[in-house]
Structures are given as C-alpha cells and as structure tokens.
N, C-alpha and C positions, 0 to 999 in steps of 0.2 A: 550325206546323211545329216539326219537335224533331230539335236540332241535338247529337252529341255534342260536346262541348269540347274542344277539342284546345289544352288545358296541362297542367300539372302540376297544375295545380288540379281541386280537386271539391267540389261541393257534399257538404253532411253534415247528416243530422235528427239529433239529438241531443234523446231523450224524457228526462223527468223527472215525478215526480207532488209535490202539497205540500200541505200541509195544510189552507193558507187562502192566500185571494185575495190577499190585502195584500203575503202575503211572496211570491208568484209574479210580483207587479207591482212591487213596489220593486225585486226581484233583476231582473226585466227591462228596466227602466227604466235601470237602472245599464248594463248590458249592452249596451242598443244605444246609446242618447247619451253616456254617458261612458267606457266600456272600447270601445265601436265593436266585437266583435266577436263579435255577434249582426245579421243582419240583420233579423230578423223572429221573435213568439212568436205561435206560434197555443195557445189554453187552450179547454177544457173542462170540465164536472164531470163526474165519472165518480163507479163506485160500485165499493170496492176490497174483496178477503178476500185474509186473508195471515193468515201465524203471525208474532207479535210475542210474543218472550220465552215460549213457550211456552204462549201465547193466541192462539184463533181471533179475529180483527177481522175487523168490518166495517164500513168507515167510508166516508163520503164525502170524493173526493181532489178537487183538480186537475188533470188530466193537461195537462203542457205539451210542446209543441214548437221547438226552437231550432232554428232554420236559419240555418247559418252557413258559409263555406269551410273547407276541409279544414286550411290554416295556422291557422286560430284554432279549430280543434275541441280541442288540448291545452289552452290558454288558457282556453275556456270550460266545459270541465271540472273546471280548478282554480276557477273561481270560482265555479260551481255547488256543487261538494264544499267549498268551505271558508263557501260564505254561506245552506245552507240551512239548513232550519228541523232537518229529521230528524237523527238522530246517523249512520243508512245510507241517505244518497236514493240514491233508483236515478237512475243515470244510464247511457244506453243510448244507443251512438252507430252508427249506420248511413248509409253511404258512397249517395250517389244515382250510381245506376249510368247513368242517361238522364234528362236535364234541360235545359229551351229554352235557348240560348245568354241569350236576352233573359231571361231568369229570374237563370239563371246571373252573366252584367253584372251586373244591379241588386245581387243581392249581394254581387257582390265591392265594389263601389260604396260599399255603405253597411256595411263590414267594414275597408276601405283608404284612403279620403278622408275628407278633413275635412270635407266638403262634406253639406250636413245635406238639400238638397235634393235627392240621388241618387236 
C-alpha cells in the first residue's frame, strides 16, 4: 500500500551518468557510509550519443541513480558536481511525487542516523 507522507520531507531521484565503474562506486561509497546522504544507488550501463565540443559521441555510460531526501538533495549535488569524473555531469534531480511511507522511513533512516543497520 502507498501511503503519501505527511512532512516536510520528500523523497528525490537524483540521475547522473559516468564514465567508468570505479568512479560511480568510490563516489557512491563515500555517499552513503561516510557523507550518510545517499540512501541507496541503483547503476546501469547504458549506451549514450551527445555533442561534446562540437563532436558527435557515442560512448558507453553509467547511468546512475541516487535516492536520497529532499534536505540532502543540495548536499548531494555539491558532491556529485565537485567529485565527478566529467568537467559537465549531468545531474538531474526529480521530486517523487507518491512513495510507500515504509520506503520513505528507510531512507530517511539511512540519510539522518548513525545507525548503519537502518
């Protein structure tokens, strides 16, 4: 059953892609055990075309996923934009408009406590 939240709070996906594995999992690593405000990264490989510098690519990405609360979506923005790999990741933050209370808990849980077993 799916329960709206009634606080101030909300959950947030917050998308990003990267180049290689290594730096999507050291940046996430950092994020949820030592900064705490990341609950959870769901990854990907995907297959990207874009204009870079006035060249067509096509490269294969990352695509990852941060889900994290609404108080730490500015926080894990700065440390996305100041610890990836690109000179412009994309970072892409959208608000969950409907999400299970019990979803909701765990992340605030493992975003707010110290407590590694949330």
């Amino acid at each position: 059953m799916v329960d709206k939240i009634k606080t101030d709070q909300a959950g947030v996906i917050l998308i990003s892609t990267f180049s290689d594995e290594k730096s999507l999992i050291d940046l996430s690593n950092t994020l949820i055990m030592e900064k705490r405000i990341c609950a959870c990264v769901n990854y990907t490989t995907v297959k990207s075309i874009y204009m870079w510098n006035s060249d067509l690519k096509q490269e294969n990405e990352f695509l990852a996923i941060f889900k994290t609360t609404s108080d730490c979506a500015e926080k894990l923005k700065i440390e996305i934009q100041n610890n990836h790999p690109y000179d412009v990741p994309e970072i892409v933050v959208i608000k969950m408009s409907d999400i299970s209370s019990e979803y909701f808990n765990w992340m605030y849980k493992n975003t707010h406590t110290k407590d590694t077993n949330a």
